[in-house]
Structures are given as structure tokens and as C-alpha cells.
N, C-alpha and C positions, 0 to 999 in steps of 0.2 A: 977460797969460797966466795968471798966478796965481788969477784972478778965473774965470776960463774952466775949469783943471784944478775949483777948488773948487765950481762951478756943475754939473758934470758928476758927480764925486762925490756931489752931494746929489739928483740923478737915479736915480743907483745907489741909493741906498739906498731913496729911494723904489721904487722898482722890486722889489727886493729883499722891503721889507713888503708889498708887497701880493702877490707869489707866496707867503711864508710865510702870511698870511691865506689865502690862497686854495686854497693844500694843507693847512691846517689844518680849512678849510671841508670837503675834498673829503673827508677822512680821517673827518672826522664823519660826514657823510653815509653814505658807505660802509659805515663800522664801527658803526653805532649806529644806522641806521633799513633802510639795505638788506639787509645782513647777519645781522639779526634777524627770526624769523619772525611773521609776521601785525602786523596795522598799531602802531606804533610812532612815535609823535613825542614822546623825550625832550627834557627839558628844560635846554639848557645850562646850564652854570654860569658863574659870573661871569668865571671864568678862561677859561671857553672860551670865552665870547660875546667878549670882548675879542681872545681872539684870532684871531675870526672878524676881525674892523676895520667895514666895511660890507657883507661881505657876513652880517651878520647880520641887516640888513633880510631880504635874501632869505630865510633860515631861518624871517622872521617873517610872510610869506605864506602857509607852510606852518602854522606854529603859529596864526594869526588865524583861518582856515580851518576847524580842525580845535576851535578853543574856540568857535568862534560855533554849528560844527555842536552839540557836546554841547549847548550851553546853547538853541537855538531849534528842535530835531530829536531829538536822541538822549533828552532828562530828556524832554519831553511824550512823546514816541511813548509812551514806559511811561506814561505816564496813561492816553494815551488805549486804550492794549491795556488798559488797568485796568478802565477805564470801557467800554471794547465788547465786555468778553469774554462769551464765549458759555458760560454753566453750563450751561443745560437747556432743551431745547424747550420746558417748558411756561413759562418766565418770560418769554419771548419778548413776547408781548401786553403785558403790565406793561411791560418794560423797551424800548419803542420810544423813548421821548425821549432815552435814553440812549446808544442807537446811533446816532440822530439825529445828537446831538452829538457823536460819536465820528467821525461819518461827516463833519460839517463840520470837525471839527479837524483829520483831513487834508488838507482844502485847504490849511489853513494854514503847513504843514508844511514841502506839496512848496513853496509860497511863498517861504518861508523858506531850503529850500537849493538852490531855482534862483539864490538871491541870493546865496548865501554863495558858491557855485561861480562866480558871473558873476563877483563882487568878486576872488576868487583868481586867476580865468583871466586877468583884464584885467591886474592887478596882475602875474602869471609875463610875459605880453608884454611887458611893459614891462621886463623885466628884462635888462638890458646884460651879459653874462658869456663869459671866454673859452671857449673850444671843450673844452677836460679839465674844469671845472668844469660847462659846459652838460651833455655828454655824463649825467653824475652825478646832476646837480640832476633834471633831467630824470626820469630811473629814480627817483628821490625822490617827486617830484611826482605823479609818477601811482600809486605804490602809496598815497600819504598822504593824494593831494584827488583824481584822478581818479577810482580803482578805487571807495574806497568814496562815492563821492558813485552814480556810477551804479548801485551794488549796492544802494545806498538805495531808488533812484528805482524797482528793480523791485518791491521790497515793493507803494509807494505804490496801481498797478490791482490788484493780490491781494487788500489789504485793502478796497478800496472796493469790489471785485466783492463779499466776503463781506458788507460792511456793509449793502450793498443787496440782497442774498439774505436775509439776516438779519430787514431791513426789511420785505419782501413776505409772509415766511413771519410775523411776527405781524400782521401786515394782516390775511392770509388767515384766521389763526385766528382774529381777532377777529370778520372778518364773518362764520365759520362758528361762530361759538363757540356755538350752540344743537345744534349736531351734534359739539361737543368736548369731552370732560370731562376735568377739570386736576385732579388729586390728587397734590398733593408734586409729584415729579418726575415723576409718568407720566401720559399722555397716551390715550384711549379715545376712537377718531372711529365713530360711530353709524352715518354714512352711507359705503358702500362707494366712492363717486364723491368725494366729500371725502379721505377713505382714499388714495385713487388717487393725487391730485393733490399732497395733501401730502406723501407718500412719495415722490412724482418729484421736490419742491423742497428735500427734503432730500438726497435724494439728491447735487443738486449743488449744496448750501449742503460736502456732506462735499468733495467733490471739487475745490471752491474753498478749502475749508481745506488740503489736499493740497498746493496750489499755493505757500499762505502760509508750511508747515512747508516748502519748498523754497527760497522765496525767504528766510527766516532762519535757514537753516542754510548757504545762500549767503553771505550777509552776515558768519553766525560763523565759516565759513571765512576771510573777509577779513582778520577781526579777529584771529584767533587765529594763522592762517598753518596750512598743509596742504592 
């Protein structure tokens, strides 16, 4: 009988830590990434992660997610806005290899966090959790790896619509460039029919820009909260 009370006691307890991990878990979540506006994944401290127990694995779905984005999406994308941005129609013809490669390193990109987002999604599946903990986690996960994973992926055809606008309009002026004169930043097309055409391509190289200030201020809404 002794054997049986003390066997039962060490159930209790066990029992017992894993609710206090697991309302310590919820209380972080809660207080420190949901509660806070725009995207937020602090970093626990030794004392909290401990007192997570295993569910700080789970915490560490969110955090793997969110480091792999910065490091193979968020650091290049500024390169490559670095490397494709647009100064002045007339550098256009010069600077095509440039957009080139700007235009192929977003493939690379969306590559990149279809994979980080597959790795997350498969890895949250997999995740074993009771029902006041799910419920949390949950609202967690998609402000931290959903939301901004597909606020990403809108950018992605904005910029490549412009990069290929971008692309055609120093095409265009290079084969007309005996009908174009290029002084500094300003531009004098000769021929009225040239004239025409290239004012229509700019026209919606602007209008495709329009698009990309919408989809990143989208995105800064994400980040910042509002």
C-alpha cells in the first residue's frame, strides 16, 4: 500500500510541473508576443526557458522560423532593393545587368521562405498540446510565421512586375537609342512615335511602383503593429 500511495504522489507531481510549464508558457505567449504590437518574438531568458520544461521546443519553431527568415529573405531583399533600385530613366540602358540580377535573386528568395514556412508549418503539426495552451500558441503562430510569411510573398509579383518593366524599358531605349538623347538625368526622344510609346511604359513601370509602396507598407504595418 505504501509503494502504491508513494507511486501516486510522484504522478502528482509530475502532473503538477508540467501545468506550471505550461501556464508559464501560455503567460509568455500572451504577455510578451500577443499583447505587444506589431511582430515580436522576444527572446527568453534562461530562467524562462527553463521554466517553459519542453514546451520550449514549441517557442523554438517560432523563433527557427523567424531567424532563418531574417538571415535568407529579410538581409538580401535589402541588397537586392539596393542593387534594383530605380534612380533615373536615363541609367536604365546601362544598368540592365543589374536588374537582371536583381530580378533573378528573387527567385531565390520566394525559394527560400516557401522553405522556411514549409519547415515551421510541418514542425507546428506535429506539435502535441493541450487545448488552453493550443488555443494561444495558435494566435502566436500566425501573427509570428503566418501573417508575415504571406505579407512577404505579396511583395515578391510587385517587385518582379517592376523588374520586368524596368527590364523592357532599357531594351526599348537601347534599340531606340539613335532617337534618344541621355544628358545627366534627362531624357529627349526625337521621334514622336517613340515619345508615345515610352511615356505609355512608364507610365505603368509608375503604377507598378504604386503597387510595391502598398505591398511595403503592408508588410511595415505587420512589423510595427497598427
Amino acid at each position: 500500500m505504501s509503494l502504491l500511495v508513494a507511486f501516486s504522489l510522484v504522478l502528482v507531481a509530475c502532473g503538477n510541473k508540467e501545468a506550471e510549464q505550461r501556464k508559464a508558457f501560455i503567460s509568455f505567449l500572451q504577455t510578451r508576443v500577443l499583447d505587444k504590437p506589431g511582430l515580436r518574438v522576444p527572446v527568453p531568458t534562461a530562467e524562462e526557458k527553463a521554466s517553459f520544461g519542453d514546451y520550449a521546443q514549441h517557442y523554438a519553431v517560432i523563433t527557427d522560423f523567424n531567424e532563418g527568415m531574417n538571415k535568407s529573405v529579410s538581409q538580401p531583399m535589402t541588397q537586392i532593393m539596393a542593387k534594383g533600385a530605380l534612380r533615373s530613366i536615363a541609367d536604365l540602358p546601362a544598368r540592365r545587368d543589374d536588374l537582371k540580377a536583381a530580378k533573378d535573386g528573387l527567385g531565390g528568395l520566394r525559394t527560400a521562405l516557401d522553405q522556411q514556412s514549409a519547415r515551421a508549418d510541418a514542425a507546428h503539426a506535429q506539435l502535441k498540446q493541450p487545448d488552453d495552451l493550443k488555443q494561444v500558441y495558435d494566435k502566436a503562430y500566425a501573427k509570428t510565421v503566418t501573417t508575415p510569411s504571406a505579407t512577404f510573398k505579396e511583395v515578391f509579383p510587385a517587385l518582379d512586375t517592376v523588374f520586368d518593366s524596368a527590364l523592357a524599358i532599357g531594351d526599348f531605349m537601347e534599340k531606340n537609342k539613335s532617337k534618344i538623347q541621355i544628358s545627366g538625368s534627362s531624357v529627349a526622344v526625337t521621334d514622336p512615335t517613340v515619345q508615345a510609346e515610352l511615356n505609355k511604359m512608364l507610365q505603368q513601370l509608375n503604377g507598378q511602383s504604386a503597387a510595391i509602396n502598398a505591398a511595403q507598407q503592408k508588410m511595415q504595418a505587420v512589423v510595427r503593429g497598427g
